[in-house]
mmCIF file of the C-alpha atoms, coordinates in Angstrom:
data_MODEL
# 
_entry.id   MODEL 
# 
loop_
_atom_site.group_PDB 
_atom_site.id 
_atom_site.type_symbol 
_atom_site.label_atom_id 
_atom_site.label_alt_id 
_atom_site.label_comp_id 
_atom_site.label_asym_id 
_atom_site.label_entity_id 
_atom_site.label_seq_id 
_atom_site.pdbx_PDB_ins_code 
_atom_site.Cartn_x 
_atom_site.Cartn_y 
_atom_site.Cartn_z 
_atom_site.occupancy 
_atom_site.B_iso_or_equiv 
_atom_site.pdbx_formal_charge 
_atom_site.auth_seq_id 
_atom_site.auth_comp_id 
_atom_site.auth_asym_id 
_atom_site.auth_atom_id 
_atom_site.pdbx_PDB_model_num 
ATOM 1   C CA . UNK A 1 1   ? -58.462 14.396  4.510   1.00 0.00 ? 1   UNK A CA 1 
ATOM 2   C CA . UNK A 1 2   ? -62.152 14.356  3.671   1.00 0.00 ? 2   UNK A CA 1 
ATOM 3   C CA . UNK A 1 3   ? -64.528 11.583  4.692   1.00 0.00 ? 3   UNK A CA 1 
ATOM 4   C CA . UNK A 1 4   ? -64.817 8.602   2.627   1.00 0.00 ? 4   UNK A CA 1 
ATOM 5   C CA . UNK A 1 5   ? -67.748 8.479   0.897   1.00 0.00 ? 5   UNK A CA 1 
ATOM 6   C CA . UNK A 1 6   ? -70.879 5.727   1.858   1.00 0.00 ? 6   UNK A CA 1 
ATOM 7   C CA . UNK A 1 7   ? -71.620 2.935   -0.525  1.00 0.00 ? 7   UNK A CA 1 
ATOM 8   C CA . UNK A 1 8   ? -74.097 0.920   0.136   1.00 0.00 ? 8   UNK A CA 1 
ATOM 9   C CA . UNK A 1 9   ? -74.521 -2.941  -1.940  1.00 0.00 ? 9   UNK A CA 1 
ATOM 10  C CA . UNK A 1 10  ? -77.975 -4.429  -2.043  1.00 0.00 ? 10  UNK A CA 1 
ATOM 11  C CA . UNK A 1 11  ? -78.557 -8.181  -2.668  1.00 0.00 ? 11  UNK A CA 1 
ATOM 12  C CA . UNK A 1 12  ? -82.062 -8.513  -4.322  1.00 0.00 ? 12  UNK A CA 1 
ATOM 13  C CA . UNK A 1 13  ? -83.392 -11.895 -4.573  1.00 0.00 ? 13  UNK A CA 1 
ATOM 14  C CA . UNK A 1 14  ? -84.332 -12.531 -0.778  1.00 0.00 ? 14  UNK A CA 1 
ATOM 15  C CA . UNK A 1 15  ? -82.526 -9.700  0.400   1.00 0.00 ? 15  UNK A CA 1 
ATOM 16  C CA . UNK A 1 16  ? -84.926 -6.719  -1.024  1.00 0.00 ? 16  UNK A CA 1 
ATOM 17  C CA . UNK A 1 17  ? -87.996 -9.197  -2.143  1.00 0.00 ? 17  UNK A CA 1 
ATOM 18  C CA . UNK A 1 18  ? -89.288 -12.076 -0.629  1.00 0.00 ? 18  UNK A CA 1 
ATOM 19  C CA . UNK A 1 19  ? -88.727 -14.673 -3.200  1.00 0.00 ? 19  UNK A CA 1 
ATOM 20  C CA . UNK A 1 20  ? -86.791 -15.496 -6.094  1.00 0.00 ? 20  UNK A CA 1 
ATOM 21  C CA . UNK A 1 21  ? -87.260 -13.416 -9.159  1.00 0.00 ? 21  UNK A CA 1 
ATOM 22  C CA . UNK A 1 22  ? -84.955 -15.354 -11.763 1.00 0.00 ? 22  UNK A CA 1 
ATOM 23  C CA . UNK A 1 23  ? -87.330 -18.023 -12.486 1.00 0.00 ? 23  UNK A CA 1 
ATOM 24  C CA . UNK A 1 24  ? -90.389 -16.323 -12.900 1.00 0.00 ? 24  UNK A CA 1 
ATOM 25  C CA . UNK A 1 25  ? -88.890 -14.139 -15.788 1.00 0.00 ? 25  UNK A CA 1 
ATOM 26  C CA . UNK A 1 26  ? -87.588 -17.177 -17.147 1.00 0.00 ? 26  UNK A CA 1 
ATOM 27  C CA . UNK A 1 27  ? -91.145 -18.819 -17.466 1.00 0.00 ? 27  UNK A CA 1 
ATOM 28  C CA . UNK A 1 28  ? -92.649 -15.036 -18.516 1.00 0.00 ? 28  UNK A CA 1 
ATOM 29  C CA . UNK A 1 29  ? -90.012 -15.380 -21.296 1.00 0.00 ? 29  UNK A CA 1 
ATOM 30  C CA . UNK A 1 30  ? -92.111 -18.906 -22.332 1.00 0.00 ? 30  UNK A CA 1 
ATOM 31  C CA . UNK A 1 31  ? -92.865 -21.233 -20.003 1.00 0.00 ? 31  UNK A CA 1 
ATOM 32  C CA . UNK A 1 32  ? -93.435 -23.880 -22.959 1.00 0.00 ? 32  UNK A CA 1 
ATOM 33  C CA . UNK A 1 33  ? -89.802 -23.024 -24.743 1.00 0.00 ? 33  UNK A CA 1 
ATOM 34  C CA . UNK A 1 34  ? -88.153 -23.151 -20.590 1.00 0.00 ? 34  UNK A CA 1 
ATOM 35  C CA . UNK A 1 35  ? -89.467 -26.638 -20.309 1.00 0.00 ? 35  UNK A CA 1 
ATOM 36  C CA . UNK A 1 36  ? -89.117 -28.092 -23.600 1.00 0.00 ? 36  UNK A CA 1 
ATOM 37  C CA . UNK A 1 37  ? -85.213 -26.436 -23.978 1.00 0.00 ? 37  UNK A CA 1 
ATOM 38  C CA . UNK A 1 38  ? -84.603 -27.997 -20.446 1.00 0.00 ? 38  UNK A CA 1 
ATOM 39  C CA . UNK A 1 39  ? -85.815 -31.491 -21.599 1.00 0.00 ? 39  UNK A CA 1 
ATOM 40  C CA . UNK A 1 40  ? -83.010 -31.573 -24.491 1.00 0.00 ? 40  UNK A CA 1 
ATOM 41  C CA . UNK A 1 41  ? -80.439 -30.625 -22.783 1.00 0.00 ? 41  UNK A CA 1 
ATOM 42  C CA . UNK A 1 42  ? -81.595 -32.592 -19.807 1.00 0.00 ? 42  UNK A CA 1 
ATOM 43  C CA . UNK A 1 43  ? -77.688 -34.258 -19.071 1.00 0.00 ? 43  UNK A CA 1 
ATOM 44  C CA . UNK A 1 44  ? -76.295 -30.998 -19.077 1.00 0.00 ? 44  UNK A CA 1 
ATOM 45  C CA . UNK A 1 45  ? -79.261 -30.004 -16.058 1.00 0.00 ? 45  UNK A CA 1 
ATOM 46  C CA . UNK A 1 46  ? -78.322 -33.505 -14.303 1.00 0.00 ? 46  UNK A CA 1 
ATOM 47  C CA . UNK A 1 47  ? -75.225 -32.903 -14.387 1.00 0.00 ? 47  UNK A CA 1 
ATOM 48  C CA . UNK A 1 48  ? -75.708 -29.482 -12.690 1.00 0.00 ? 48  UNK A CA 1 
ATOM 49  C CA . UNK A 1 49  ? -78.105 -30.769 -9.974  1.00 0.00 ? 49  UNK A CA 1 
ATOM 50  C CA . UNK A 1 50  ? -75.535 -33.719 -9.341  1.00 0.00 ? 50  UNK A CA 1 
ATOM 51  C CA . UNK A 1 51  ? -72.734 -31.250 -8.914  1.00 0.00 ? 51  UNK A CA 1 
ATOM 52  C CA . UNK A 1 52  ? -74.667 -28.512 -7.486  1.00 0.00 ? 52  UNK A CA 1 
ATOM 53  C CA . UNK A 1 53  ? -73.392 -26.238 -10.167 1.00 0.00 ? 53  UNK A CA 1 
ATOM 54  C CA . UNK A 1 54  ? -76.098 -23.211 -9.907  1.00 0.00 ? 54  UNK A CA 1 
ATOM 55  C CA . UNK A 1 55  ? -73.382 -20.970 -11.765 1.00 0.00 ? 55  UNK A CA 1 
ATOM 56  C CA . UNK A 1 56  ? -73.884 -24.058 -14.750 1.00 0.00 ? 56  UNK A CA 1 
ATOM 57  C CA . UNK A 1 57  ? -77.349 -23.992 -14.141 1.00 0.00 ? 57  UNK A CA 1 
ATOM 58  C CA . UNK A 1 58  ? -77.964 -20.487 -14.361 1.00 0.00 ? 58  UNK A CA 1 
ATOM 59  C CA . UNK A 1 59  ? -76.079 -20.434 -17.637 1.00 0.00 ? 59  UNK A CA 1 
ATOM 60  C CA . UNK A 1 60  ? -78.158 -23.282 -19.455 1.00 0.00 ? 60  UNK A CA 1 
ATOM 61  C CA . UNK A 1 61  ? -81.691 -21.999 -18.812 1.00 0.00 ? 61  UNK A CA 1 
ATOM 62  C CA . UNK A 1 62  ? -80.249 -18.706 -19.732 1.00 0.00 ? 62  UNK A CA 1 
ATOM 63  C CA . UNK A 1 63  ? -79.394 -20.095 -23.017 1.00 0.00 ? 63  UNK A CA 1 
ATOM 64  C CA . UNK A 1 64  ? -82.517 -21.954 -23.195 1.00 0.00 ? 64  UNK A CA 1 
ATOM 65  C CA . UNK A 1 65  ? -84.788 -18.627 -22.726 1.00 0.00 ? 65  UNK A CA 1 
ATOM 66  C CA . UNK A 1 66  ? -83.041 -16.158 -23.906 1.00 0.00 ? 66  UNK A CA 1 
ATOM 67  C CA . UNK A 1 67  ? -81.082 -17.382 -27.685 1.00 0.00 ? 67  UNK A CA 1 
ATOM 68  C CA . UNK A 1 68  ? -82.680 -16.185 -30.490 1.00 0.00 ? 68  UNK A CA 1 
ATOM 69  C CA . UNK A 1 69  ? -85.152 -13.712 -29.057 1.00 0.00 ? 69  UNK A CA 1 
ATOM 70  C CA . UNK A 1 70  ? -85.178 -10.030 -29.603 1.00 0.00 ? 70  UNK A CA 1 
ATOM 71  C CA . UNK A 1 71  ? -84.160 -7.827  -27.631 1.00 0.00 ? 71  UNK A CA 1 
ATOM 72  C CA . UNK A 1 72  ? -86.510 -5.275  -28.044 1.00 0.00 ? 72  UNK A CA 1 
ATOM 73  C CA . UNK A 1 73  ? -89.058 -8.179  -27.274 1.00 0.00 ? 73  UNK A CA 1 
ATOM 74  C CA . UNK A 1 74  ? -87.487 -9.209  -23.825 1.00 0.00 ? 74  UNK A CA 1 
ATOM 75  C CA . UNK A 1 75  ? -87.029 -5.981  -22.728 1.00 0.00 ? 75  UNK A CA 1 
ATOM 76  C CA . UNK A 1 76  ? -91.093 -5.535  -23.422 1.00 0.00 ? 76  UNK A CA 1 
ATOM 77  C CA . UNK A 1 77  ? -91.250 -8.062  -20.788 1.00 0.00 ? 77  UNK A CA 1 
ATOM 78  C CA . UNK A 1 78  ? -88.515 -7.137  -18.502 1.00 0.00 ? 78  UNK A CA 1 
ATOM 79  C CA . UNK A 1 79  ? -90.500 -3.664  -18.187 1.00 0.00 ? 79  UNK A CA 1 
ATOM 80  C CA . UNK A 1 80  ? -93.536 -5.217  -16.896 1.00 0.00 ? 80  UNK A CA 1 
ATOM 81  C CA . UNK A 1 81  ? -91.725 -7.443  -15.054 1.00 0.00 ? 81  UNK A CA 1 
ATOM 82  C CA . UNK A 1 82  ? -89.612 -4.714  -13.105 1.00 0.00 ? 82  UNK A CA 1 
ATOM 83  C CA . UNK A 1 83  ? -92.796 -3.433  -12.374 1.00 0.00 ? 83  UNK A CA 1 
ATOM 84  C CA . UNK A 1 84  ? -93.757 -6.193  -10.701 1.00 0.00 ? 84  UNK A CA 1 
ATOM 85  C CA . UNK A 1 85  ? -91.274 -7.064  -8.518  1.00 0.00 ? 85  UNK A CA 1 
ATOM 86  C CA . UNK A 1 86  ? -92.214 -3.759  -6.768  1.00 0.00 ? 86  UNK A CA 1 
ATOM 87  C CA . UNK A 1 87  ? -94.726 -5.790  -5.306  1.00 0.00 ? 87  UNK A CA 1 
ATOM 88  C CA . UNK A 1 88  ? -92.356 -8.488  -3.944  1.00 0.00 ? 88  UNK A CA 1 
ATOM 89  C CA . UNK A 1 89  ? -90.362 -5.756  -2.084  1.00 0.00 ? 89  UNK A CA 1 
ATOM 90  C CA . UNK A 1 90  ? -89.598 -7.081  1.886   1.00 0.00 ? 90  UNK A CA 1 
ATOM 91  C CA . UNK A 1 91  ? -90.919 -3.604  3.609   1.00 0.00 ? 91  UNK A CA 1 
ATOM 92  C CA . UNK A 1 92  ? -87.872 -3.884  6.066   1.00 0.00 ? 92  UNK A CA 1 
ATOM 93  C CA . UNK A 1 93  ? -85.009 -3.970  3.478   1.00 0.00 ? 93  UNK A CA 1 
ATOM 94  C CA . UNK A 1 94  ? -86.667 -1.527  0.883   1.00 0.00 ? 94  UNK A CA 1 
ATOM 95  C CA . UNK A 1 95  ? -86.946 0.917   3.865   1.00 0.00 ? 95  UNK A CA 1 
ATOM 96  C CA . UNK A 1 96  ? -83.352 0.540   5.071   1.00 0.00 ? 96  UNK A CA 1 
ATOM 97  C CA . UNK A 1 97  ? -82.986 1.491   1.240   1.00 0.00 ? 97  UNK A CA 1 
ATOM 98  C CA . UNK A 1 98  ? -84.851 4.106   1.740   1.00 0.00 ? 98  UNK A CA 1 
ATOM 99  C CA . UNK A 1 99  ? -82.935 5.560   4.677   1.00 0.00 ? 99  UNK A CA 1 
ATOM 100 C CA . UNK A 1 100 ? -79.353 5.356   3.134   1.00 0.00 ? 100 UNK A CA 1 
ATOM 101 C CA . UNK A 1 101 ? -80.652 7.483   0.397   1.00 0.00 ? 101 UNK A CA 1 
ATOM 102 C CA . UNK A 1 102 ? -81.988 9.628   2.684   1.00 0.00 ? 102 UNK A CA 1 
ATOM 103 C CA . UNK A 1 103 ? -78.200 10.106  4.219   1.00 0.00 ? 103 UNK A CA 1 
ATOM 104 C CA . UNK A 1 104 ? -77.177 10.518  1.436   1.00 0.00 ? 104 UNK A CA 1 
ATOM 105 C CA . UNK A 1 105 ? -75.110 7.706   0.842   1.00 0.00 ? 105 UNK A CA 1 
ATOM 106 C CA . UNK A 1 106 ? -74.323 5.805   -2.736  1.00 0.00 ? 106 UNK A CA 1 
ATOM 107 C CA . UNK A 1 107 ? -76.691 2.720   -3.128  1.00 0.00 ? 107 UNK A CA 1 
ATOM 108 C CA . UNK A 1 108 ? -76.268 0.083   -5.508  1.00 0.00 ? 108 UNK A CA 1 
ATOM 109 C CA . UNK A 1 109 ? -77.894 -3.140  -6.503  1.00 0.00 ? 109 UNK A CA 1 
ATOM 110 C CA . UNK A 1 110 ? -75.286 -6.747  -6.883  1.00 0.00 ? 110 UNK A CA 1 
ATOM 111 C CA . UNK A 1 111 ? -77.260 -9.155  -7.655  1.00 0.00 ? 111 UNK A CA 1 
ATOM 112 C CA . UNK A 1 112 ? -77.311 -12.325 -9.580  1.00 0.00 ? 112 UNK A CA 1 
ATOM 113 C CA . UNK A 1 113 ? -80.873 -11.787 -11.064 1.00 0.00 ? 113 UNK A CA 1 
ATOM 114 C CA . UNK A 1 114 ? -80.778 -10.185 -14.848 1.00 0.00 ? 114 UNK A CA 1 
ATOM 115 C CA . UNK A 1 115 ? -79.348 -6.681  -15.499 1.00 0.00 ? 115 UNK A CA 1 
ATOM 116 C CA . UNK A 1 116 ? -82.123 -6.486  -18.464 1.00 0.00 ? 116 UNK A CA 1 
ATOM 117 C CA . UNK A 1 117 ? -85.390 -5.969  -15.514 1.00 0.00 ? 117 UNK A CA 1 
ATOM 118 C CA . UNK A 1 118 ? -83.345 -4.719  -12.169 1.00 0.00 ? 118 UNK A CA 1 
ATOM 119 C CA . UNK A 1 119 ? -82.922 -2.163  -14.058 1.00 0.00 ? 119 UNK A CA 1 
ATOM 120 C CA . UNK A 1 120 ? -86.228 -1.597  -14.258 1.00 0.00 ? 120 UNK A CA 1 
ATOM 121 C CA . UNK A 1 121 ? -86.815 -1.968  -10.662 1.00 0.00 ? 121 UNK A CA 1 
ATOM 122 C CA . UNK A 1 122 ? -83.277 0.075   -9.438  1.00 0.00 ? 122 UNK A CA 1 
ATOM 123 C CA . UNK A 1 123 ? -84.890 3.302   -11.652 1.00 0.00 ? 123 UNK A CA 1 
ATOM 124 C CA . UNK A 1 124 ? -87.940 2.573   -9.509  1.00 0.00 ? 124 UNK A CA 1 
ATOM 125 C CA . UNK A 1 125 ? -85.817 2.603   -6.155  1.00 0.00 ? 125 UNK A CA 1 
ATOM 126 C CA . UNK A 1 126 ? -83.534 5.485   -7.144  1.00 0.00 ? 126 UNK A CA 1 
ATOM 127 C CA . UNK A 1 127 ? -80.601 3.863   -6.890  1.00 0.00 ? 127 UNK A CA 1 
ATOM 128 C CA . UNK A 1 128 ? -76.981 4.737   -8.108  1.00 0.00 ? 128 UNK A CA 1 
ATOM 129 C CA . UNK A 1 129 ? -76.270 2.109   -9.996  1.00 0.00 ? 129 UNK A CA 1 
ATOM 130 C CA . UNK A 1 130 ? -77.163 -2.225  -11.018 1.00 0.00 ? 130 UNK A CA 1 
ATOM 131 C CA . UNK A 1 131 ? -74.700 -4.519  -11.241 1.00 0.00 ? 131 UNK A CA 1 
ATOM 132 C CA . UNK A 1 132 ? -76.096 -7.579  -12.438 1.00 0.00 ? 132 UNK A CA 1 
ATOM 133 C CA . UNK A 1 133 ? -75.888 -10.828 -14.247 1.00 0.00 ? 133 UNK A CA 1 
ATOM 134 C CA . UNK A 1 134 ? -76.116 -9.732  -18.004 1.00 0.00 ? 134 UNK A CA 1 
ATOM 135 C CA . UNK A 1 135 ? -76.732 -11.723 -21.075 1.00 0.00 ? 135 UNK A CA 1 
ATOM 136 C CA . UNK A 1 136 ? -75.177 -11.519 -24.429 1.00 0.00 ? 136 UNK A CA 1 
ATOM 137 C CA . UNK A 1 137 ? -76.886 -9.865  -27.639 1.00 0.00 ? 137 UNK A CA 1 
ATOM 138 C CA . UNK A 1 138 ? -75.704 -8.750  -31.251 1.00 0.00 ? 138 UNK A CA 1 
ATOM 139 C CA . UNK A 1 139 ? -78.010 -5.676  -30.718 1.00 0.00 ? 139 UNK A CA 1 
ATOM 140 C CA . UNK A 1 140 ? -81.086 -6.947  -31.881 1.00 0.00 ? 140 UNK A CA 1 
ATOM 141 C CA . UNK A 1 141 ? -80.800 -10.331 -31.219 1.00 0.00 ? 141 UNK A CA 1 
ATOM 142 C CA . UNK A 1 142 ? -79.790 -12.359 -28.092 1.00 0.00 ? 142 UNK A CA 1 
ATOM 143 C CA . UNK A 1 143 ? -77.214 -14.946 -28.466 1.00 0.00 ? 143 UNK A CA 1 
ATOM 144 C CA . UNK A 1 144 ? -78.104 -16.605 -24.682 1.00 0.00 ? 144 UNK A CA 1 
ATOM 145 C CA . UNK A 1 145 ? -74.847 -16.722 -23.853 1.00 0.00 ? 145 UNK A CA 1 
ATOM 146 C CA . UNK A 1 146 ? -74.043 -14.693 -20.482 1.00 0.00 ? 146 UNK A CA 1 
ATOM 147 C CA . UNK A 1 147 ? -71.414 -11.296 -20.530 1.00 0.00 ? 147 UNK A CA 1 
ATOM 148 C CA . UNK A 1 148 ? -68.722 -12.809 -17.810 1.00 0.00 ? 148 UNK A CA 1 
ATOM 149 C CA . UNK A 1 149 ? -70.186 -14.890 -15.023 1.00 0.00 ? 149 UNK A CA 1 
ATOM 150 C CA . UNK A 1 150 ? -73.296 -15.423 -13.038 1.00 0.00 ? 150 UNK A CA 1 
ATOM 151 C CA . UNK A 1 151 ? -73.069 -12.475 -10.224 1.00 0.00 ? 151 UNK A CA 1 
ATOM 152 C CA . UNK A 1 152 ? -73.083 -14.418 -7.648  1.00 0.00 ? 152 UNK A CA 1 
ATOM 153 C CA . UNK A 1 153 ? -70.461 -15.393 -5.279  1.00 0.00 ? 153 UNK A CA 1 
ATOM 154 C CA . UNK A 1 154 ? -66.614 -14.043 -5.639  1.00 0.00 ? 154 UNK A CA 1 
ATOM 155 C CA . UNK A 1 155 ? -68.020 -12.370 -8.916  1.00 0.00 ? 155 UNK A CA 1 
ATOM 156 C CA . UNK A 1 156 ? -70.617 -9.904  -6.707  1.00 0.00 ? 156 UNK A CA 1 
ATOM 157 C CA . UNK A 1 157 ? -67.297 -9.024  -5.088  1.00 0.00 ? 157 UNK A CA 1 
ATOM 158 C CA . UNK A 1 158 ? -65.360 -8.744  -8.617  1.00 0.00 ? 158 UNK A CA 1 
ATOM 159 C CA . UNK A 1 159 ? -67.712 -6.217  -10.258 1.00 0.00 ? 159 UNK A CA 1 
ATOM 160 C CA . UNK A 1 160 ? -68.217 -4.425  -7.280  1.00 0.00 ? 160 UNK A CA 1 
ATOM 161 C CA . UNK A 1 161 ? -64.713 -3.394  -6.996  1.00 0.00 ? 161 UNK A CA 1 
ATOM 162 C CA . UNK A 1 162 ? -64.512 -2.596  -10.449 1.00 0.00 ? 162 UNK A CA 1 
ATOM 163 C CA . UNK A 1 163 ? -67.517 -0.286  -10.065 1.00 0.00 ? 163 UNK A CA 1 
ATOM 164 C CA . UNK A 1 164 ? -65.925 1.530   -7.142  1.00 0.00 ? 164 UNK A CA 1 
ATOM 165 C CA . UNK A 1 165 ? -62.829 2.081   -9.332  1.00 0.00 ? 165 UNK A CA 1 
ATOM 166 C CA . UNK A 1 166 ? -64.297 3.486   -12.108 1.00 0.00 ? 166 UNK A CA 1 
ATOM 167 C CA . UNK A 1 167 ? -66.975 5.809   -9.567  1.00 0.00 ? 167 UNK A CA 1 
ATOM 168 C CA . UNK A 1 168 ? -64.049 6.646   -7.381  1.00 0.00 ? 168 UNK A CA 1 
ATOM 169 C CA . UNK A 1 169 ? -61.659 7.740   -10.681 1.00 0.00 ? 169 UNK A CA 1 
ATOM 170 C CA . UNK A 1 170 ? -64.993 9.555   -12.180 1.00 0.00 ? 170 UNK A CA 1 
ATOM 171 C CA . UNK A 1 171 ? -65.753 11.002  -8.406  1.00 0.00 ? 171 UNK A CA 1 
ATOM 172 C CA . UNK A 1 172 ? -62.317 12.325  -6.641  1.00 0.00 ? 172 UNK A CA 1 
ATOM 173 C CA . UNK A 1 173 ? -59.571 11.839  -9.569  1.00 0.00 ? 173 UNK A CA 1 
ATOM 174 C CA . UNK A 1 174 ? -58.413 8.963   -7.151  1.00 0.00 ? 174 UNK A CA 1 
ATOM 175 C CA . UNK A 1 175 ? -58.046 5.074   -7.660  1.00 0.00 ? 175 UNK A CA 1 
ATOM 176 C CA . UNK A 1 176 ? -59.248 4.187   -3.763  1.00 0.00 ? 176 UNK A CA 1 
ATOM 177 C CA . UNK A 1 177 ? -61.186 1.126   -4.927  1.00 0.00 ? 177 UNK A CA 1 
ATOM 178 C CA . UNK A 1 178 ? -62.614 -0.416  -1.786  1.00 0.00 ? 178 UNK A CA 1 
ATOM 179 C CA . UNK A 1 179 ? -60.219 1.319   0.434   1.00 0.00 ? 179 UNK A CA 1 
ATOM 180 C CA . UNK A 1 180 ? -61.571 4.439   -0.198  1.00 0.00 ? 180 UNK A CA 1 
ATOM 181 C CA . UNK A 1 181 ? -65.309 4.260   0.684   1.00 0.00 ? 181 UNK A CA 1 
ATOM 182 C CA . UNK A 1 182 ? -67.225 3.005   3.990   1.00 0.00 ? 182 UNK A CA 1 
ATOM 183 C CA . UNK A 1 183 ? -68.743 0.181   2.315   1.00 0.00 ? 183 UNK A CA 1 
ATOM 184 C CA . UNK A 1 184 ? -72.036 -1.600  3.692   1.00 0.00 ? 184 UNK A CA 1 
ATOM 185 C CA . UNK A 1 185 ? -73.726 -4.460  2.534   1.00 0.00 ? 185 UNK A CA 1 
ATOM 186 C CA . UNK A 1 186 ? -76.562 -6.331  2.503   1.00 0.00 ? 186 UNK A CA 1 
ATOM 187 C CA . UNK A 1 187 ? -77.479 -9.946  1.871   1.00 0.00 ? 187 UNK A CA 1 
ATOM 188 C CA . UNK A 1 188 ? -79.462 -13.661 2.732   1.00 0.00 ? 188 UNK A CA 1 
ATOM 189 C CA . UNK A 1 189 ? -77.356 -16.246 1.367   1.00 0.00 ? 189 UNK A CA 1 
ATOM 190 C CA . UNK A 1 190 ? -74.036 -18.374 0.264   1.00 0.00 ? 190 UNK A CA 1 
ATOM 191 C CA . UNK A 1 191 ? -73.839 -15.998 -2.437  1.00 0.00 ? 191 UNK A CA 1 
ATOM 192 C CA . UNK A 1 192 ? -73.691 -13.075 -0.697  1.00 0.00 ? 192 UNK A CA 1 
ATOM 193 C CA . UNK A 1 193 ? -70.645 -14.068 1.920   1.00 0.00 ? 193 UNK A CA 1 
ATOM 194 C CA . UNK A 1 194 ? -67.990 -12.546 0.193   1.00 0.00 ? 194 UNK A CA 1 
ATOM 195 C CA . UNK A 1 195 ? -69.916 -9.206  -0.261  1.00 0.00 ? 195 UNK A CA 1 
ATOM 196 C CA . UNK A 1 196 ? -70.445 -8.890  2.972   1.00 0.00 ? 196 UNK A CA 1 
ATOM 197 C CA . UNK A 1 197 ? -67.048 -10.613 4.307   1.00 0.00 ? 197 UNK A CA 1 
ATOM 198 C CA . UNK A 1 198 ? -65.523 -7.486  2.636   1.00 0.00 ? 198 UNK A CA 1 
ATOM 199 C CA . UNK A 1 199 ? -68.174 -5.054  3.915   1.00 0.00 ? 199 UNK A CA 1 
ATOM 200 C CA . UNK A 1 200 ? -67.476 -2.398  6.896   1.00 0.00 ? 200 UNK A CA 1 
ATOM 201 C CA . UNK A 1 201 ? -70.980 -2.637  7.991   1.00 0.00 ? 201 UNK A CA 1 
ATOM 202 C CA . UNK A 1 202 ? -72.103 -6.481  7.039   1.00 0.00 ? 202 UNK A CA 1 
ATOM 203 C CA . UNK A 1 203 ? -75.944 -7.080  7.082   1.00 0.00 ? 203 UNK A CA 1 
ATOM 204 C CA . UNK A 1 204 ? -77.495 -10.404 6.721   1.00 0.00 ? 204 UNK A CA 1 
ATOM 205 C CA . UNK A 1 205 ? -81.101 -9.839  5.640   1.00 0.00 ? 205 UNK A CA 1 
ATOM 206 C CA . UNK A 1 206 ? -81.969 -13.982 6.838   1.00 0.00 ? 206 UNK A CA 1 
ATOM 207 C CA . UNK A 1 207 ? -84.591 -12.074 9.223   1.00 0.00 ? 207 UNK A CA 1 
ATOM 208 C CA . UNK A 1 208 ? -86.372 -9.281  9.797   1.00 0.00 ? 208 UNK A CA 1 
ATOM 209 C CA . UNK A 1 209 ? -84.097 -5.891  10.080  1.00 0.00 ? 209 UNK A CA 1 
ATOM 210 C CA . UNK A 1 210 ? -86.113 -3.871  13.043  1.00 0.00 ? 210 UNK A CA 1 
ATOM 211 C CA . UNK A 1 211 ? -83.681 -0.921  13.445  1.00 0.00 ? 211 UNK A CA 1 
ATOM 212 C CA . UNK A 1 212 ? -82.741 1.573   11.670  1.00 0.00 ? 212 UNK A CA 1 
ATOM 213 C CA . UNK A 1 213 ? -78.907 2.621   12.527  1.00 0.00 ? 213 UNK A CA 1 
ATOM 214 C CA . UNK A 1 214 ? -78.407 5.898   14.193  1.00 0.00 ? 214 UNK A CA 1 
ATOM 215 C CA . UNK A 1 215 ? -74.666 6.601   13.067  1.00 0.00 ? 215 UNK A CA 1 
ATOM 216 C CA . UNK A 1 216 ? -73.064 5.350   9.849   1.00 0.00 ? 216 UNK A CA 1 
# 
């Protein structure tokens, strides 16, 4: 039997950079339309808070930045901003990146920031593939709804698996799903613990990574 292949899952947002990248696209979308949207629907973002509802959250500033725009327009700014976040990059994290390639192994980014820049920024890393939180368009137009959930929680573990099935069927011929790679994972928070709770090699990124690991 040959070895299972490596795949390797990559938080972004505190895992890869050092800060949050969702809300600064927001406000580069408009920080005058983010705030004034907000304001009118202001009991559906109390509501949110009071529960602490981020998946809620997420999906009513996504509405309020993204309906109505064109695509071509946000992905104008989502190329710059990809660009950008290159900047943001933790050195320890982007270089364990750097090292799985290097092995060999099959990286991919699960994150809960938008699909429309990581993409951007996983071209820029060479990675395999982005699984992301995506948002809903009629091909020119944006509608602001989201495309499934928020990637965040049981959902990074949800498309993940579905990813492996289709790579694995593509790959081998075989339907192995998460059984049939070594899987490793990194991540800093809440909405990473089922990720890595399923992971072979679990990695929380809350500090700095110092080693580089010898052996898969």
């Amino acid at each position: 039997m040959s070895e299972r292949p490596v795949v390797v899952a990559f938080d972004v947002d505190g895992t890869l950079t050092r800060r949050d990248c969702v809300v600064p696209f927001l406000w580069r979308l408009g920080a005058a339309r983010l705030v004034l949207g907000l304001a009118r629907r202001l009991p559906s973002v109390i509501a949110a808070v009071v529960r602490r509802d981020r998946d809620r959250l997420k999906a009513v500033a996504t509405a309020t930045a993204f309906r109505g725009r064109s695509v071509a327009a946000v992905e104008r700014v989502a190329a710059g901003f990809g660009v950008e976040i290159e900047r943001w990059l933790r050195d320890d994290t982007s270089a364990r990146l750097s090292w799985h390639r290097q092995q060999g192994h099959t990286v991919v980014l699960v994150s809960a920031s938008y699909e429309v820049y990581l993409d951007i920024l996983g071209r820029k890393l060479g990675v395999d593939a982005v699984l992301a939180t995506r948002v809903a368009s009629d091909g020119a137009t944006y509608t602001g709804a989201l495309v499934g959930d928020n990637c965040r929680g049981p959902e990074k573990l949800r498309r993940l698996d579905e990813w492996l099935d289709e790579w694995l069927l593509g790959r081998d011929g075989v339907d192995g799903g998460r059984r049939g790679v070594v899987l490793w994972a990194y991540g800093d928070s809440a909405g990473d613990r089922e990720l890595l709770d399923a992971a072979d090699h679990p990695v929380w990124a809350t500090s700095p990574i110092t080693s580089v690991p010898s052996t898969e």
